[in-house]
PyMOL Python script that loads the backbone (N, CA, C, O; Angstrom):
from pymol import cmd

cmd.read_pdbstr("""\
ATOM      1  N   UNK A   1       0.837  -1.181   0.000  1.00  0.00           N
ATOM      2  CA  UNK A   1       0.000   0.000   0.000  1.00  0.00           C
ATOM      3  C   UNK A   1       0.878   1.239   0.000  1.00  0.00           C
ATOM      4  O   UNK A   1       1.799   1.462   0.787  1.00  0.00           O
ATOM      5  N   UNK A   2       0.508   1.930  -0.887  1.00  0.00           N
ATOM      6  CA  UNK A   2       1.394   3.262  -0.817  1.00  0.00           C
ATOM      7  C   UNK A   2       0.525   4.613  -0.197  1.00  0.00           C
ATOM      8  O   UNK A   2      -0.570   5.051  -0.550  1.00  0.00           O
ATOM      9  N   UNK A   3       1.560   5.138   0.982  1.00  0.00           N
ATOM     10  CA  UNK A   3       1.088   6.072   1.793  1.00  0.00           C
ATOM     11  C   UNK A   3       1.158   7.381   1.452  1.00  0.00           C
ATOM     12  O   UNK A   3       2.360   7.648   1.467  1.00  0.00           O
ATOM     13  N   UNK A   4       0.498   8.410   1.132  1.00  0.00           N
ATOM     14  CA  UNK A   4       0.681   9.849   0.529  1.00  0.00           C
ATOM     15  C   UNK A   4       1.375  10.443   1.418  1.00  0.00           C
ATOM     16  O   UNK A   4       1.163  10.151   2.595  1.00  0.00           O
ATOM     17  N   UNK A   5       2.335  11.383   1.097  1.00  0.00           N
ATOM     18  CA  UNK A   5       3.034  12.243   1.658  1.00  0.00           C
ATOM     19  C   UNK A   5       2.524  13.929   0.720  1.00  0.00           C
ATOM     20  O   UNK A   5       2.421  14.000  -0.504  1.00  0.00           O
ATOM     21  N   UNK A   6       2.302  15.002   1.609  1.00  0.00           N
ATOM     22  CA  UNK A   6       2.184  16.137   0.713  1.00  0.00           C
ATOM     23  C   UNK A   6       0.749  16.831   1.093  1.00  0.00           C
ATOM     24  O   UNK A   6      -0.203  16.466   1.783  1.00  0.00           O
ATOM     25  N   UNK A   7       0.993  17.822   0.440  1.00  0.00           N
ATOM     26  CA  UNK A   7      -0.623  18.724   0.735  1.00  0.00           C
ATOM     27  C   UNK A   7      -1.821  17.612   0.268  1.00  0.00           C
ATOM     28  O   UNK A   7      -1.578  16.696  -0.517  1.00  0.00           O
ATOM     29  N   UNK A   8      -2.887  17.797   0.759  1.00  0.00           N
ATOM     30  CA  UNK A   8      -4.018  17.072   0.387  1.00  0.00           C
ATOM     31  C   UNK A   8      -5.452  17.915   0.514  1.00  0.00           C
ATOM     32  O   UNK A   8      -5.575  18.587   1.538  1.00  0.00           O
ATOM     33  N   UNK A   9      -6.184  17.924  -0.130  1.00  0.00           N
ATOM     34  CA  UNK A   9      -7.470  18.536  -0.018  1.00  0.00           C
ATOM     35  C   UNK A   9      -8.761  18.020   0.141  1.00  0.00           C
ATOM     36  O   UNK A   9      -9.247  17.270  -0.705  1.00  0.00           O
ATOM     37  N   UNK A  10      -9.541  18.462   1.468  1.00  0.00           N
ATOM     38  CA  UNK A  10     -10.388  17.470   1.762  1.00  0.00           C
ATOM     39  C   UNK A  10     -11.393  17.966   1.127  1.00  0.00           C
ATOM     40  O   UNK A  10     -11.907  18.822   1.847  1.00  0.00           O
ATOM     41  N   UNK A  11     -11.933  17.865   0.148  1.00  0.00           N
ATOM     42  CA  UNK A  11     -12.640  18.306  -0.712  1.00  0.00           C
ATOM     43  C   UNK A  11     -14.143  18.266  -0.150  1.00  0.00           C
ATOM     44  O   UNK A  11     -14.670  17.235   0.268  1.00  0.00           O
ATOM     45  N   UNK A  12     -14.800  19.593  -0.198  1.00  0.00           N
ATOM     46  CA  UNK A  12     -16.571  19.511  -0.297  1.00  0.00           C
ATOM     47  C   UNK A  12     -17.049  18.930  -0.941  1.00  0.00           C
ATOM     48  O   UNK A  12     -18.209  18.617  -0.675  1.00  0.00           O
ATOM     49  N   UNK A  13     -16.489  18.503  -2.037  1.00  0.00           N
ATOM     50  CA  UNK A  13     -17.696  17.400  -2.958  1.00  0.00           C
ATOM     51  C   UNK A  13     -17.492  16.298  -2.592  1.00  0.00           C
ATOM     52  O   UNK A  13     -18.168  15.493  -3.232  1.00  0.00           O
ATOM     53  N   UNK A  14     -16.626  15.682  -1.558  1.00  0.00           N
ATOM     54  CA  UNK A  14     -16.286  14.012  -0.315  1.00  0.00           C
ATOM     55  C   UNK A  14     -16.798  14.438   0.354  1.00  0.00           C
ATOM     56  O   UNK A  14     -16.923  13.531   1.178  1.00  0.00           O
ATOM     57  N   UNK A  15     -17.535  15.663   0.917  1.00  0.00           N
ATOM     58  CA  UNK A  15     -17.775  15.358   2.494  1.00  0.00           C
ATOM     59  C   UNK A  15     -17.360  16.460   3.105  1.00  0.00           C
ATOM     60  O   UNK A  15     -18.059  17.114   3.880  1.00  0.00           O
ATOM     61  N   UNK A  16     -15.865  16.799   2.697  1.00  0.00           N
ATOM     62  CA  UNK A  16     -14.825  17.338   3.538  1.00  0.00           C
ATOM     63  C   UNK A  16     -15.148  18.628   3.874  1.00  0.00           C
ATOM     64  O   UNK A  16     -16.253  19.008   3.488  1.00  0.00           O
ATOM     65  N   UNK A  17     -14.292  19.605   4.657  1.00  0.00           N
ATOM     66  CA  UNK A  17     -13.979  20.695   4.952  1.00  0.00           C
ATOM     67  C   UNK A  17     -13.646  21.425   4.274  1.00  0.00           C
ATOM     68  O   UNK A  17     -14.055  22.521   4.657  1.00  0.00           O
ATOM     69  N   UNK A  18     -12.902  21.522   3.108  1.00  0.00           N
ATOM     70  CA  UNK A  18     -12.345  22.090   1.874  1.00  0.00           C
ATOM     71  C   UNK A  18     -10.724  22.951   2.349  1.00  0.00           C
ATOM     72  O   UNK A  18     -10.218  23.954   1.846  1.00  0.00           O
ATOM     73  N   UNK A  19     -10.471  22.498   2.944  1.00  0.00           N
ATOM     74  CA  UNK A  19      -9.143  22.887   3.866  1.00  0.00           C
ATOM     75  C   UNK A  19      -8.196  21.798   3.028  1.00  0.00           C
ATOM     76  O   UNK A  19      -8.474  20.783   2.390  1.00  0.00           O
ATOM     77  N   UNK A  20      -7.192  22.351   3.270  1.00  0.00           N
ATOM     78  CA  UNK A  20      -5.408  21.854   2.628  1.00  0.00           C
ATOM     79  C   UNK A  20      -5.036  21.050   3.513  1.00  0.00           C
ATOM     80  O   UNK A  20      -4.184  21.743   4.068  1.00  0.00           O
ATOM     81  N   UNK A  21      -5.047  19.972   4.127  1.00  0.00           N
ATOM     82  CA  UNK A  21      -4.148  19.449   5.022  1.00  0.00           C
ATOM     83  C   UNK A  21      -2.379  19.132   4.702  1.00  0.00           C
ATOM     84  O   UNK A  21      -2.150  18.995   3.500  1.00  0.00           O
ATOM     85  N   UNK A  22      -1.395  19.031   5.436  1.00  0.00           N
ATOM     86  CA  UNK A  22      -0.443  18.240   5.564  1.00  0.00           C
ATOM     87  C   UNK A  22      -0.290  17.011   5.477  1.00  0.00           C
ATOM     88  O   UNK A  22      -0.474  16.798   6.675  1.00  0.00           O
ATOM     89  N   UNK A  23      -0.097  15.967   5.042  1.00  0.00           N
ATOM     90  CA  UNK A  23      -0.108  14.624   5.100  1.00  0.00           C
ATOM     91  C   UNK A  23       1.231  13.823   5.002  1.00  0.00           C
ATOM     92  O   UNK A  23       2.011  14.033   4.073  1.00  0.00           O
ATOM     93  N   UNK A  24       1.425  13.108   5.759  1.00  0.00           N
ATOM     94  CA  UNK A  24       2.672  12.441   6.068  1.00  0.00           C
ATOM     95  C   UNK A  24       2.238  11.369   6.589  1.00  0.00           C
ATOM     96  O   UNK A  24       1.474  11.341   7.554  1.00  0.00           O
ATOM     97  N   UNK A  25       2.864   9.994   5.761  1.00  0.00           N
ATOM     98  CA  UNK A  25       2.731   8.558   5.911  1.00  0.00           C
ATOM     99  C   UNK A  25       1.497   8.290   6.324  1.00  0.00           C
ATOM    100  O   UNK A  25       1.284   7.682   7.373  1.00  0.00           O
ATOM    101  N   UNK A  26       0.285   8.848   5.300  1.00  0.00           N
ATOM    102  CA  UNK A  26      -0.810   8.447   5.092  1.00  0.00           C
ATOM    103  C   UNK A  26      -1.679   9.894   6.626  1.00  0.00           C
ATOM    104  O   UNK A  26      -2.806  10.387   6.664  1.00  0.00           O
ATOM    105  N   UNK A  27      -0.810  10.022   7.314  1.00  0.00           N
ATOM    106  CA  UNK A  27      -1.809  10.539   8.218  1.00  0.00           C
ATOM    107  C   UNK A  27      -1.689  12.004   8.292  1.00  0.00           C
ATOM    108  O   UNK A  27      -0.817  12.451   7.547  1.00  0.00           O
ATOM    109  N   UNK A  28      -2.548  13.160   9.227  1.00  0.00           N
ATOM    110  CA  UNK A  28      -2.963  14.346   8.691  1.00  0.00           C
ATOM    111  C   UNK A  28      -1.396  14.532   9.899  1.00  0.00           C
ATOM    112  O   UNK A  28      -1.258  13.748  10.837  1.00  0.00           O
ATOM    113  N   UNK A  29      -0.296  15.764   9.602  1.00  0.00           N
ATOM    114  CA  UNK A  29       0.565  15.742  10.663  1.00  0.00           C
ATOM    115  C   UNK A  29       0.613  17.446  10.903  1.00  0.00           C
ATOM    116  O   UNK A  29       0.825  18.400  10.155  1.00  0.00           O
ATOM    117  N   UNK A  30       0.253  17.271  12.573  1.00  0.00           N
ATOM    118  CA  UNK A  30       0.172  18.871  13.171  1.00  0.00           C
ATOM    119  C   UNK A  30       1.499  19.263  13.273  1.00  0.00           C
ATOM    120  O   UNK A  30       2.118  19.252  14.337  1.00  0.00           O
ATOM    121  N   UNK A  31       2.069  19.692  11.948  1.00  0.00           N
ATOM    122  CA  UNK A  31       3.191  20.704  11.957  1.00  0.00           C
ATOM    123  C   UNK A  31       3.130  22.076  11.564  1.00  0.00           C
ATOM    124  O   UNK A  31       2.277  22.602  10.849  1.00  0.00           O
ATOM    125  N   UNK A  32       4.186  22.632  12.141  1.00  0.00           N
ATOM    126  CA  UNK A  32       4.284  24.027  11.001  1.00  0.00           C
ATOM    127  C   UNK A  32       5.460  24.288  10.520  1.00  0.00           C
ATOM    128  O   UNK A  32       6.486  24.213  11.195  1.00  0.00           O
ATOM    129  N   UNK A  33       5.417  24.641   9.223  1.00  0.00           N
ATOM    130  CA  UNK A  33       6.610  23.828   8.272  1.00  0.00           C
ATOM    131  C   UNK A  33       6.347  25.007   6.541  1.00  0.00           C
ATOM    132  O   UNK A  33       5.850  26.124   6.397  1.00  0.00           O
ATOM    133  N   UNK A  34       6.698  24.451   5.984  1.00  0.00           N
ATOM    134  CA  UNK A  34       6.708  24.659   4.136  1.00  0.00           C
ATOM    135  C   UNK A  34       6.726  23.393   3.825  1.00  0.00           C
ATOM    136  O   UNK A  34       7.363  22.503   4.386  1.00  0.00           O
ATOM    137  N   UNK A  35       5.879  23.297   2.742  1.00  0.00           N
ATOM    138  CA  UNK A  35       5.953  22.525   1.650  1.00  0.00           C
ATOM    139  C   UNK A  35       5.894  21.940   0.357  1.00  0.00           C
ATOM    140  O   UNK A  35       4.702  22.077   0.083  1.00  0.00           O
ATOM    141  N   UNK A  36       6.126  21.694  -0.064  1.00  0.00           N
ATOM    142  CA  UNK A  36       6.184  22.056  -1.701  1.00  0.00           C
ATOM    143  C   UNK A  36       4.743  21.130  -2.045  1.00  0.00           C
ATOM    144  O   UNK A  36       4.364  20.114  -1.462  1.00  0.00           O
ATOM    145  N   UNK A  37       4.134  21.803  -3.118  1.00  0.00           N
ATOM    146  CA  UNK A  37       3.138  21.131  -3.867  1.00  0.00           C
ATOM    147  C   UNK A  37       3.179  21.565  -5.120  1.00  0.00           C
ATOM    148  O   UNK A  37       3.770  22.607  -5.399  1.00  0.00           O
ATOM    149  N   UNK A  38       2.448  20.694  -6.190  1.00  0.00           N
ATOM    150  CA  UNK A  38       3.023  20.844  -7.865  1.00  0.00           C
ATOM    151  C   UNK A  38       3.554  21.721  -8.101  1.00  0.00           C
ATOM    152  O   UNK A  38       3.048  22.521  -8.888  1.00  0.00           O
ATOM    153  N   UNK A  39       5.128  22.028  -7.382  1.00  0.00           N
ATOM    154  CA  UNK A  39       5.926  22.777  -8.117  1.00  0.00           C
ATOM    155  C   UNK A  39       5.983  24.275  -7.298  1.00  0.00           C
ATOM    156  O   UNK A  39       6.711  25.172  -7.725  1.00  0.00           O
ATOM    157  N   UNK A  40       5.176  24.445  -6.130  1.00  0.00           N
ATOM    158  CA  UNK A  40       5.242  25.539  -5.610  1.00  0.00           C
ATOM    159  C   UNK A  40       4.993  25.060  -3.885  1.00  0.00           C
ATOM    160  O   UNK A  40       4.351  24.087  -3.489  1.00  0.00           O
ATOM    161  N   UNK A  41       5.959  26.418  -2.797  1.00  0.00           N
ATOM    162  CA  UNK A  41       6.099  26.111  -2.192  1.00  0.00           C
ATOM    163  C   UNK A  41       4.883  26.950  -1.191  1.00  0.00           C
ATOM    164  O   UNK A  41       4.451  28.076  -1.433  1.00  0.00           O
ATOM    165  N   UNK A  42       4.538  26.197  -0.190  1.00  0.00           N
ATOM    166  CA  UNK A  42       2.883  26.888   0.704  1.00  0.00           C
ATOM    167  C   UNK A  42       3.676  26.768   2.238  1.00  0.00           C
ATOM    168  O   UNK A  42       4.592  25.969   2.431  1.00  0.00           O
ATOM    169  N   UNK A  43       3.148  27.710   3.286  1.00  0.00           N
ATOM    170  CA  UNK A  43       3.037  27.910   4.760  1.00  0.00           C
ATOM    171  C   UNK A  43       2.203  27.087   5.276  1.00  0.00           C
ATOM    172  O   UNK A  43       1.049  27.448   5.043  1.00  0.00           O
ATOM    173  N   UNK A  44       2.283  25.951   5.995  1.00  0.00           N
ATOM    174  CA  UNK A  44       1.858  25.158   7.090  1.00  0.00           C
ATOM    175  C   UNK A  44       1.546  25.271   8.425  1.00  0.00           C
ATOM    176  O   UNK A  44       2.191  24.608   9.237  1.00  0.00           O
ATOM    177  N   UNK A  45       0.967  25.750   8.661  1.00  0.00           N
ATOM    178  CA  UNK A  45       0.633  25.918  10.333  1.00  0.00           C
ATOM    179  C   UNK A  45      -0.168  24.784  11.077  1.00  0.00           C
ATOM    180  O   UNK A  45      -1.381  24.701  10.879  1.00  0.00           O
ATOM    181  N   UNK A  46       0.464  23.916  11.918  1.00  0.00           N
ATOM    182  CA  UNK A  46      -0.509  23.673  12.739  1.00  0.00           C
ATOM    183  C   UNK A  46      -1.099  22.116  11.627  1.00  0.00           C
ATOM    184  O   UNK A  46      -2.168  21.724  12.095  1.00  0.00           O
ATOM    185  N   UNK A  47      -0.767  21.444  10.670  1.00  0.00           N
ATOM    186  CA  UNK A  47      -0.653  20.696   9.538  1.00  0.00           C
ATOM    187  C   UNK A  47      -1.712  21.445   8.422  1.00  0.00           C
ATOM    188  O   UNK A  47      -2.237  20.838   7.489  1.00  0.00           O
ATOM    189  N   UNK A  48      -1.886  22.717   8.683  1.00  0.00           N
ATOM    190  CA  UNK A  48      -2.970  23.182   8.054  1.00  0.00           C
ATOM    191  C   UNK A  48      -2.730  24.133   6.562  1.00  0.00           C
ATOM    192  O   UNK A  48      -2.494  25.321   6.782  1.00  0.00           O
ATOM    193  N   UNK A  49      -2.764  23.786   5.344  1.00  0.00           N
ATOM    194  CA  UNK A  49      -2.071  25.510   4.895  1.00  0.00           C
ATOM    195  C   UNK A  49      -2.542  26.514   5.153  1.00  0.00           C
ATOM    196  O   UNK A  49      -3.768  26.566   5.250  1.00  0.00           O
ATOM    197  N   UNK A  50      -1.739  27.698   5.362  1.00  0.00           N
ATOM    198  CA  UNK A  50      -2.210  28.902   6.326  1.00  0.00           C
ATOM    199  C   UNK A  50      -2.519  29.850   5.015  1.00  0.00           C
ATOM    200  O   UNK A  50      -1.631  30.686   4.842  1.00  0.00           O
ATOM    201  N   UNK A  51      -3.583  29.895   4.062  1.00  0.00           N
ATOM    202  CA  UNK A  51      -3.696  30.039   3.005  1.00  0.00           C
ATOM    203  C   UNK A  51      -3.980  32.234   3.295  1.00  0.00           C
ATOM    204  O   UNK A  51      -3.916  33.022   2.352  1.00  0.00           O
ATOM    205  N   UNK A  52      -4.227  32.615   4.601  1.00  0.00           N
ATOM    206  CA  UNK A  52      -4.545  33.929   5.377  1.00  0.00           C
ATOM    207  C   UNK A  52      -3.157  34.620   5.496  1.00  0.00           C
ATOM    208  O   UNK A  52      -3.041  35.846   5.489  1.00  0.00           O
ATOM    209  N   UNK A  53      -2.391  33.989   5.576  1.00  0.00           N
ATOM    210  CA  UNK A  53      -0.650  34.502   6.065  1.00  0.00           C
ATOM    211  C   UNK A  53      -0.235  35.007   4.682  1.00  0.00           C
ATOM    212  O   UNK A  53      -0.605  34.273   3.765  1.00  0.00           O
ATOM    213  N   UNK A  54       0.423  36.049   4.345  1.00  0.00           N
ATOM    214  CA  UNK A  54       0.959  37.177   3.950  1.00  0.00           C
ATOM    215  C   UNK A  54       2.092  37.801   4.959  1.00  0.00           C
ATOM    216  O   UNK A  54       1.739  38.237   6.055  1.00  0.00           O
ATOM    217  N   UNK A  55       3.421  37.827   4.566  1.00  0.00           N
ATOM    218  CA  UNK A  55       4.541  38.094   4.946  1.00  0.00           C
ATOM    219  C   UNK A  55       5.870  37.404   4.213  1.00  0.00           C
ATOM    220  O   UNK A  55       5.934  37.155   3.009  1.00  0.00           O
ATOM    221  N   UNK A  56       7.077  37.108   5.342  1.00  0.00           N
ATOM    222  CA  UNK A  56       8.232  36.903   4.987  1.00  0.00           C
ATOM    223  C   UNK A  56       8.290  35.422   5.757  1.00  0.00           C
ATOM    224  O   UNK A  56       7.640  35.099   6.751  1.00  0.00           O
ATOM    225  N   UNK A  57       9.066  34.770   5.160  1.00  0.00           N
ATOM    226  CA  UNK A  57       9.507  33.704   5.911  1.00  0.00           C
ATOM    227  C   UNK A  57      10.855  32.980   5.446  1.00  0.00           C
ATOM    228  O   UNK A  57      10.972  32.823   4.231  1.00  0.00           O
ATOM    229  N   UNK A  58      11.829  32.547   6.227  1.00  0.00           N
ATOM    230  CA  UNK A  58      12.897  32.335   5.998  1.00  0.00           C
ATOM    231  C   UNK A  58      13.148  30.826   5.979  1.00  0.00           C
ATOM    232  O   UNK A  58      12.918  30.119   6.960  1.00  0.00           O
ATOM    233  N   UNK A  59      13.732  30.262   4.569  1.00  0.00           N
ATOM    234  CA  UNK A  59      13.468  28.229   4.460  1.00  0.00           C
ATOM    235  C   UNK A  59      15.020  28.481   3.500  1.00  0.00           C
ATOM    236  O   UNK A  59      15.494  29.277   2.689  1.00  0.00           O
ATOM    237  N   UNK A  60      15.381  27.223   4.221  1.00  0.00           N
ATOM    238  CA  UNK A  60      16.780  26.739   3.556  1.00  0.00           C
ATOM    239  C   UNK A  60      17.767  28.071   3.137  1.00  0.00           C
ATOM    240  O   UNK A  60      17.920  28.331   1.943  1.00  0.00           O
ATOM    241  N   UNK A  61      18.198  28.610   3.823  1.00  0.00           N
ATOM    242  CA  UNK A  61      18.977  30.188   3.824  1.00  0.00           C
ATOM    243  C   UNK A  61      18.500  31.324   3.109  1.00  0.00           C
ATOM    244  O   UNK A  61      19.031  32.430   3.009  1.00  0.00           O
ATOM    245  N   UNK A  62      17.386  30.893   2.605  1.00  0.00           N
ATOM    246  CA  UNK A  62      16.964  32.537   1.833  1.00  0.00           C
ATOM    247  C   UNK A  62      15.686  32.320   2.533  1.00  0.00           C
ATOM    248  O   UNK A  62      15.167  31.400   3.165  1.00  0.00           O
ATOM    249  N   UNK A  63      15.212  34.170   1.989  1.00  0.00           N
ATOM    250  CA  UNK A  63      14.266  34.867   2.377  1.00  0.00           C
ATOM    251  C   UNK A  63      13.210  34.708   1.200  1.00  0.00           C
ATOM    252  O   UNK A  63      13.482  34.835   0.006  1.00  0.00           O
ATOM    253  N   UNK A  64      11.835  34.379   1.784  1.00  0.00           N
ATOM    254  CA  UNK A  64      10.614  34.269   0.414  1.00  0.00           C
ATOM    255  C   UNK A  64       9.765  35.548   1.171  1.00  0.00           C
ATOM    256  O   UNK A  64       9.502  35.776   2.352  1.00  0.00           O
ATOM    257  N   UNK A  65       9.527  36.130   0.137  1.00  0.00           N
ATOM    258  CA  UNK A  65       7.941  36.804   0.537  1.00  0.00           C
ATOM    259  C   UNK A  65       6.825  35.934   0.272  1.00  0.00           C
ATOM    260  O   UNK A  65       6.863  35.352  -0.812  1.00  0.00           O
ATOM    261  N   UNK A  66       5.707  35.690   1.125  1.00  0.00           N
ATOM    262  CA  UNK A  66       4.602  35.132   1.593  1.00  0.00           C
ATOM    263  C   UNK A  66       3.334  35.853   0.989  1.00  0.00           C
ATOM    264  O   UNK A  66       2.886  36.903   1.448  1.00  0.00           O
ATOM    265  N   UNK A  67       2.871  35.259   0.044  1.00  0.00           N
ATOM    266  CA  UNK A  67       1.670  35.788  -0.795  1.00  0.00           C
ATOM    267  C   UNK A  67       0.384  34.852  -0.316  1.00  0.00           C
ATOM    268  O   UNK A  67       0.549  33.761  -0.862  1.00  0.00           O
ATOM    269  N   UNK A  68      -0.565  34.835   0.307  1.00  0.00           N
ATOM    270  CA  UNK A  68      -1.676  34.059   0.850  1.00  0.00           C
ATOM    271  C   UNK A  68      -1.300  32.775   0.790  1.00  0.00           C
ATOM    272  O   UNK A  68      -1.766  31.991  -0.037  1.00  0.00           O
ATOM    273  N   UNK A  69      -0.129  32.360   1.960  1.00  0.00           N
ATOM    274  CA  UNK A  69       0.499  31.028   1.875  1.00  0.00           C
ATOM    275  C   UNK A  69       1.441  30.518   1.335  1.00  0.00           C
ATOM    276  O   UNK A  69       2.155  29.624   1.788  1.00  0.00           O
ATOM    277  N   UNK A  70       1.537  31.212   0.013  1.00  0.00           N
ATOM    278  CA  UNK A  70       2.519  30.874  -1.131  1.00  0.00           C
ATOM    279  C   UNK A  70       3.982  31.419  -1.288  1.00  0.00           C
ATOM    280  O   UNK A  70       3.983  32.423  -1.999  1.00  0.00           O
ATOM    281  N   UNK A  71       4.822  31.178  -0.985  1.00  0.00           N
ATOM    282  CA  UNK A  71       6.704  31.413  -1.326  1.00  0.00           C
ATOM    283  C   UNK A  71       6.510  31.459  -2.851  1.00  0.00           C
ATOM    284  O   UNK A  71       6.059  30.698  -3.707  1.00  0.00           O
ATOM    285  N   UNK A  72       7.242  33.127  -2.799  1.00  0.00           N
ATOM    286  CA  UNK A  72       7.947  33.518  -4.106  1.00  0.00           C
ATOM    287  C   UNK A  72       9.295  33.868  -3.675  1.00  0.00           C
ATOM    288  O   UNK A  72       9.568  33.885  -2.475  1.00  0.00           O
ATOM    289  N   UNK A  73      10.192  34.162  -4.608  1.00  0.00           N
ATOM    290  CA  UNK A  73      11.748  34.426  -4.566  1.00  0.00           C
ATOM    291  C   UNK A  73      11.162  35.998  -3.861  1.00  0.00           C
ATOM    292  O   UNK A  73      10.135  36.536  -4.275  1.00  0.00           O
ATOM    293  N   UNK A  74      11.960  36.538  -2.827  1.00  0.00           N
ATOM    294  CA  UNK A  74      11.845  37.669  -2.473  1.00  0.00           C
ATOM    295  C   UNK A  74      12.939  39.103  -3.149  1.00  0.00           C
ATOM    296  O   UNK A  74      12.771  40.252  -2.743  1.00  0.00           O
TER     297      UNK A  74
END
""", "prot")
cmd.dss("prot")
cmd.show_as("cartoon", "prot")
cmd.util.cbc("prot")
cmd.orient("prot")
């Protein structure tokens, strides 16, 4: 069985919440972190993406500016 690692979306049309979770070895994980998804990198709070956050944040020695969650080159 292969376990997902990566953002996941619990989608309103399953049921869900429509929230971004974190997911690591299949399960939802309360971190706060960055992580990359198709190709772009998002703010994690709490295993949640913090899709509200706008600012700076500092990952692997450089500085990103923070666009509603999202790391661009600053």
């Amino acid at each position: 069985m292969l376990e997902y690692s990566g953002l996941w979306l619990n989608a309103v049309s399953i049921g869900g919440d429509n929230q971004w979770y974190f997911i690591g070895a299949g399960m939802v994980q309360r971190v706060s972190c960055v992580a990359l998804y198709d190709g772009a990198w998002f703010v994690v709070r709490n295993g949640i993406l913090d899709s509200d956050y706008n600012g700076i944040v500092e990952y692997g020695g450089a500085v990103f500016t923070v666009v509603n969650g999202q790391l661009y080159a600053a």
